[in-house]
C-alpha positions as CSV (number, residue, x, y, z in Angstrom):
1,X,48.0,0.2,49.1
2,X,47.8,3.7,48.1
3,X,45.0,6.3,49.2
4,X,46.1,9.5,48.1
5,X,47.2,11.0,44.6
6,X,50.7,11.9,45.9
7,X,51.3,8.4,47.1
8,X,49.7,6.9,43.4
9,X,53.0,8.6,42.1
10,X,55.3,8.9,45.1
11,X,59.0,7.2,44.0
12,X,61.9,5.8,45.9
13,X,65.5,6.9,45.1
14,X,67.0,3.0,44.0
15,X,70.5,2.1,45.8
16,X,72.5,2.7,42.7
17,X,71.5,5.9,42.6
18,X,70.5,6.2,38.9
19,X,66.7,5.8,39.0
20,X,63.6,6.0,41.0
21,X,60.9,2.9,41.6
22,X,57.5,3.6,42.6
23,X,56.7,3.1,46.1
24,X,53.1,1.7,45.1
25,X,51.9,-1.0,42.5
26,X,50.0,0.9,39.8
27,X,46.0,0.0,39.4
28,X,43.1,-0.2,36.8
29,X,41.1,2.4,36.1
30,X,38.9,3.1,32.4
31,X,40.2,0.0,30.7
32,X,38.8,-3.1,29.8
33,X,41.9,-5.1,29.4
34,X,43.7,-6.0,32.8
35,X,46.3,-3.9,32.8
36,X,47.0,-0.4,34.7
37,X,46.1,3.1,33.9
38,X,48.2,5.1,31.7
39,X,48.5,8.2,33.8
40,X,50.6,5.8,36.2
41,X,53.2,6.1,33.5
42,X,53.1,9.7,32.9
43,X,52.4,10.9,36.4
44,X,55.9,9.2,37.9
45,X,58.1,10.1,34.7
46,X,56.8,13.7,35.5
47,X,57.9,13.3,39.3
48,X,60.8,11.8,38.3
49,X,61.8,14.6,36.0
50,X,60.7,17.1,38.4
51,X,62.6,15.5,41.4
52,X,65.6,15.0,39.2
53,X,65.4,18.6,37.8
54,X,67.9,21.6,39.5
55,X,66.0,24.2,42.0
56,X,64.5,26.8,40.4
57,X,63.9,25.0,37.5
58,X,60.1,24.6,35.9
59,X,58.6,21.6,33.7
60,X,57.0,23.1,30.7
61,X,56.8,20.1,28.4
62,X,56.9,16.3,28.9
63,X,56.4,14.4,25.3
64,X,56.2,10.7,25.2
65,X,55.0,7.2,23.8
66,X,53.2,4.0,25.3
67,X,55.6,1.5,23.9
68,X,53.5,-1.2,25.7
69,X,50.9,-2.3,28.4
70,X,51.6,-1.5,32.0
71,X,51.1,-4.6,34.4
72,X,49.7,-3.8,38.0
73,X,51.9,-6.6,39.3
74,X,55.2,-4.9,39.4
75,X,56.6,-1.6,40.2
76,X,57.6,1.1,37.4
77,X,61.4,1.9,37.3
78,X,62.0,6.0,35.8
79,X,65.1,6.0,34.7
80,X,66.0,10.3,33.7
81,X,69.1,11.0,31.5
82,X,70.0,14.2,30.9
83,X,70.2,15.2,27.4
84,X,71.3,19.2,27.8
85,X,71.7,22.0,30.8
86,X,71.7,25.5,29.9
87,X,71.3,28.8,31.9
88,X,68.0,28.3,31.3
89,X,66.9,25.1,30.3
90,X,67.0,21.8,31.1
91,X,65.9,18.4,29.4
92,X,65.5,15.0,30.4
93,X,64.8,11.6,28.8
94,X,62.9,9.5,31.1
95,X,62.6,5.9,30.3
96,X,59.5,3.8,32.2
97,X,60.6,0.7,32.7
98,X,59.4,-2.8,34.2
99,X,60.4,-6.1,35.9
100,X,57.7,-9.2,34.9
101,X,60.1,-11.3,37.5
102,X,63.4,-11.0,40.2
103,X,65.6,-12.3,37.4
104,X,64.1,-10.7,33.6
105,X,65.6,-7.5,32.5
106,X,63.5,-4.7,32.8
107,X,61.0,-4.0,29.6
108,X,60.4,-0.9,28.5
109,X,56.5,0.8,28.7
110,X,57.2,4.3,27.7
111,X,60.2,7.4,26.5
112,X,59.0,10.6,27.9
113,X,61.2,14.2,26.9
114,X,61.1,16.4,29.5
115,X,61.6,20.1,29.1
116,X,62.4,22.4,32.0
117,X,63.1,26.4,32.3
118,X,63.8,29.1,34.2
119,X,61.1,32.0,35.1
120,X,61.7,35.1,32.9
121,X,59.5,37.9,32.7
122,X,56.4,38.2,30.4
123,X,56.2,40.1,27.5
124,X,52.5,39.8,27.1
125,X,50.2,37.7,29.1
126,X,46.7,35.8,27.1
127,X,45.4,32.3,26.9
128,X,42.6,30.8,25.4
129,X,38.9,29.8,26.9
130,X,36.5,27.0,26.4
131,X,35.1,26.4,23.6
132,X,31.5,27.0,25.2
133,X,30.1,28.2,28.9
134,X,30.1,25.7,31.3
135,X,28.3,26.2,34.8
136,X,30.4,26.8,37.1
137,X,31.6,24.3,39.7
138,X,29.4,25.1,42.9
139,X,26.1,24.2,40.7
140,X,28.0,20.7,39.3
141,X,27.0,17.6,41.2
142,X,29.2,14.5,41.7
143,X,28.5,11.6,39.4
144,X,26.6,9.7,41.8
145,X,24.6,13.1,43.4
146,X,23.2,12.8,39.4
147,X,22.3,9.4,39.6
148,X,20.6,10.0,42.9
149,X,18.9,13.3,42.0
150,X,18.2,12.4,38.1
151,X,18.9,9.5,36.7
152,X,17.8,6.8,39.0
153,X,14.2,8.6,39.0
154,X,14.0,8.7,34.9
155,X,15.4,5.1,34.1
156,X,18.2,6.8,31.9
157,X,20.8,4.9,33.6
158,X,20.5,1.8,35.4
159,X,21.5,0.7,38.8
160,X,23.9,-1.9,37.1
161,X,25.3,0.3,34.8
162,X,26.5,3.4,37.6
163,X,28.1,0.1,39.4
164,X,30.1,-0.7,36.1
165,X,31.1,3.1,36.2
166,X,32.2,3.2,39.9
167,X,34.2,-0.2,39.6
168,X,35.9,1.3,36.4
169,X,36.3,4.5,37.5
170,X,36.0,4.2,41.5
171,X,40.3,4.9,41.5
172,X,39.5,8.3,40.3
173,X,37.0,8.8,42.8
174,X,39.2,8.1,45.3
175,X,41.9,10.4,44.5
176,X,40.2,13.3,43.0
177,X,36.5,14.8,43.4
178,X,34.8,15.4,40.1
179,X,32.0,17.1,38.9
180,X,30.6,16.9,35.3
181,X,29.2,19.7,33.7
182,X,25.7,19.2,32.8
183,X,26.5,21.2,29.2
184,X,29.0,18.3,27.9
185,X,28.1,15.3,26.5
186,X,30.0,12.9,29.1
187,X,28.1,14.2,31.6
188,X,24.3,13.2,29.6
189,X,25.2,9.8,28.7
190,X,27.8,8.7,31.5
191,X,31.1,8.5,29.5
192,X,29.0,7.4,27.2
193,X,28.3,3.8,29.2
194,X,24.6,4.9,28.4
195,X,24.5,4.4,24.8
196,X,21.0,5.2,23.8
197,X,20.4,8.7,25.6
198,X,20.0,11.6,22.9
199,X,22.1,14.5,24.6
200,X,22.2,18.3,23.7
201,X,25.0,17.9,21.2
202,X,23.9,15.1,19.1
203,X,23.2,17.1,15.8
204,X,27.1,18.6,16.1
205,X,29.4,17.5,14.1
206,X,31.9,15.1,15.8
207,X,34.7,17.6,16.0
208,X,32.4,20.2,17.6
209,X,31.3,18.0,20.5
210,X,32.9,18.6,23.9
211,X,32.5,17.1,27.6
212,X,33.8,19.0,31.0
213,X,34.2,18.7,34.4
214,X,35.5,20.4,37.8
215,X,38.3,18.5,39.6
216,X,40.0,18.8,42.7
217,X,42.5,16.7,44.3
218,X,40.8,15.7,48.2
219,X,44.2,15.5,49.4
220,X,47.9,17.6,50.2
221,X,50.4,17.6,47.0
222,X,53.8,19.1,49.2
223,X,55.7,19.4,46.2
224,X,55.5,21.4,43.2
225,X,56.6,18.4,41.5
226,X,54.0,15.9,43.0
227,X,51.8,18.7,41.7
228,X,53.0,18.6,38.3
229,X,52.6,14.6,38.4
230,X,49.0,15.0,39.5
231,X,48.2,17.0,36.3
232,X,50.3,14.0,33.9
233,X,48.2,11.5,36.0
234,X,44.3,13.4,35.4
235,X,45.1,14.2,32.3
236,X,45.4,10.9,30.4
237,X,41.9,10.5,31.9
238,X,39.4,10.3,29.2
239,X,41.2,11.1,25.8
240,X,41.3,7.4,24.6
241,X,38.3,6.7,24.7
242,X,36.4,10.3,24.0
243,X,35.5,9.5,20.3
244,X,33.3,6.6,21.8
245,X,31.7,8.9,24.6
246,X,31.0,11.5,21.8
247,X,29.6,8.6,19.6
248,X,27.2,6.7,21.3
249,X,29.5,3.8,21.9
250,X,31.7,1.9,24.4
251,X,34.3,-0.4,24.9
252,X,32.7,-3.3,23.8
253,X,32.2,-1.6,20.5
254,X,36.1,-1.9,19.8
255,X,38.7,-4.5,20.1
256,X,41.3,-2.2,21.5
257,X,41.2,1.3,22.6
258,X,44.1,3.0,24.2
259,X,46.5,5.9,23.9
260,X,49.6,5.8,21.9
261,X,51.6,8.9,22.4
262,X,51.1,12.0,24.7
263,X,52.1,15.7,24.6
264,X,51.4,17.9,27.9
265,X,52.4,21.4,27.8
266,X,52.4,23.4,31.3
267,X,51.8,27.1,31.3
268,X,52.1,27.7,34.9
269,X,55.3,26.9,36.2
270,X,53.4,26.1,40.1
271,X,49.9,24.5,39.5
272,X,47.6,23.9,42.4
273,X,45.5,21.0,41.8
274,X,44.1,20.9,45.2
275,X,41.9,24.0,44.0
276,X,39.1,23.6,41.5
277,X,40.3,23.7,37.9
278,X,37.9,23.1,35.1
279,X,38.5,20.4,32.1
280,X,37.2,20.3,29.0
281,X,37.9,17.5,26.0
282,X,37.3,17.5,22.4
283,X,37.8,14.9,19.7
284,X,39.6,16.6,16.4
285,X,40.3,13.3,14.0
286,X,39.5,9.3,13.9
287,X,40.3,7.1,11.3
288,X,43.2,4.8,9.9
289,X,42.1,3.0,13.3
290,X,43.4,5.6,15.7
291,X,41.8,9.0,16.8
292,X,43.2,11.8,18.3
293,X,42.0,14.3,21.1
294,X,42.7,17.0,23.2
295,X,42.1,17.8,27.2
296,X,42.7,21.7,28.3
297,X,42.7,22.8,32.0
298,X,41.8,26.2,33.5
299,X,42.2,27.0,36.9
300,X,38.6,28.5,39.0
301,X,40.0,32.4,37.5
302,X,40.2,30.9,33.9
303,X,43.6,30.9,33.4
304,X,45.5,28.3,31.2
305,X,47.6,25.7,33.2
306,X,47.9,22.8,30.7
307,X,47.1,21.1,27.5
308,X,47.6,17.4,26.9
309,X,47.0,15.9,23.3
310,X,47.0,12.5,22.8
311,X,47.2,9.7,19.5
312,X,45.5,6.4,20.6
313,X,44.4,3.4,19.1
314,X,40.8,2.8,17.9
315,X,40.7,-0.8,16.2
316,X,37.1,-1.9,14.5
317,X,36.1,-5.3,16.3
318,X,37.0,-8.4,15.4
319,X,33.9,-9.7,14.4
320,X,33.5,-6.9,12.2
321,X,36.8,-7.7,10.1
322,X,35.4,-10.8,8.6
């Protein structure tokens, strides 16, 4: 079983030559439904891209839709086909594919477009900040340093409820070290698992609210493009179900709750995710039963490296339909 984040999205190069399968099963993490975690999807199209991708070459853009559920009993199949090569740019479809059994044909989870381009020479250099002032990473603690050192004491979250959290979210833990900011609202009511605490943003409007937290990847990405995956498979943490978190709500307040599309845009053509980068996420639209939010990253100097929007599914319950 995997271990590390570069062996969540390591592939193998198949015998026919045309397309990668991933050396590990993909596994759960922030769903309720049994199926795997959608960064599993993104993060190996991305390495597959990257892998695929001429030297010198740098992903900028990788576009895609969930077309359905991941299973964690099979492998994922990345199948890149090149759509155009230019002096300086290079794009790839990447279909995610999987196998139920030996004998089915493979079923298709996801179509990701991946951009790729040269390094040319700035004409001017900016990028935007947070959208408030977070504190910075060495004053953070880990999720369970605040149960330990807060929550435990004041009865705001329960014993039972940071075990739910570690055995939904324990695969993060594993791969990455995070720290929540103590400014967003994630970090007040525990992804929002806590529904009753009153945090420091409740009288914002839903649009305004926002959640953050350091992360840093505990071990080696050799690769620029294991790199790259890494930031496809942190990204997609989160953004499904951030209306909820922002809300006072879980998932047992919706019948279904997942993404539906992605866009990640890079803006550093070398990210290094085994240094601390900041994330921040805000909610800009819900309704017509889907919402849509956004994730930014900053590296420690505050510099730009990627933005991933994402379209999911937010369906009313079904008890509430009759």
């Amino acid at each position: 079983m995997a271990t590390t984040l570069a062996q969540h999205v390591a592939l193998d190069k198949s015998d026919s030559d045309d397309h990668y399968v991933s050396t590990n099963l993909p596994q759960r993490m922030g769903n309720a439904a049994p199926i795997a975690y959608g960064g599993y999807a993104i993060g190996l199209a991305i390495h597959a891209a990257c892998k695929t991708a001429p030297p010198g070459f740098h992903l900028f853009s990788a576009v895609g839709h969930f077309l359905r559920p991941v299973s964690t009993d099979t492998n994922l199949i990345c199948r890149p086909v090149e759509l155009r090569q230019s002096k300086n740019f290079v794009t790839y479809r990447i279909s995610v594919e999987q196998r139920t059994s030996p004998d089915d044909k493979p079923r298709l989870c996801m179509e990701v477009l991946t951009d790729f381009h040269k390094d040319e020479p700035s004409v001017m250099t900016y990028s935007a900040k947070p959208t408030r002032q977070y504190s910075h990473w060495r004053d953070c603690k880990t999720w369970q340093g605040l149960f330990d050192s807060e929550w435990a004491q004041s009865g705001k979250v329960t014993e039972g409820q940071m075990k739910r959290f570690n055995t939904l979210f324990g695969l993060s833990q594993q791969v990455y070290e995070g720290r929540p900011c103590p400014e967003g609202v994630s970090a007040q009511n525990l992804l929002g698992m806590a529904k009753t605490i009153v945090t420091s943003q409740d009288e914002l409007e839903p649009t305004e609210k926002a959640s953050a937290d350091w992360i840093r990847v505990k071990h080696p990405l050799p690769t620029e493009g294991e790199q790259m995956a890494s930031v496809g498979f942190i990204m997609d943490g989160m953004l499904a179900f951030l209306p909820l978190t922002n809300n006072h709500m879980f998932f047992d307040d919706v019948s279904a709750c997942s993404s539906l599309d992605f866009a990640l845009r890079f803006f550093t053509p070398r990210p290094a995710m085994g240094e601390w980068h900041l994330r921040e996420m805000v909610s800009h639209c819900a309704g017509q039963g889907r919402s849509f939010s956004e994730s930014r990253l900053w590296d420690d100097n505050g510099n730009l490296v990627a933005i991933m929007s994402q379209q999911g599914i937010l369906r009313v319950p079904a008890k509430a339909k009759m």
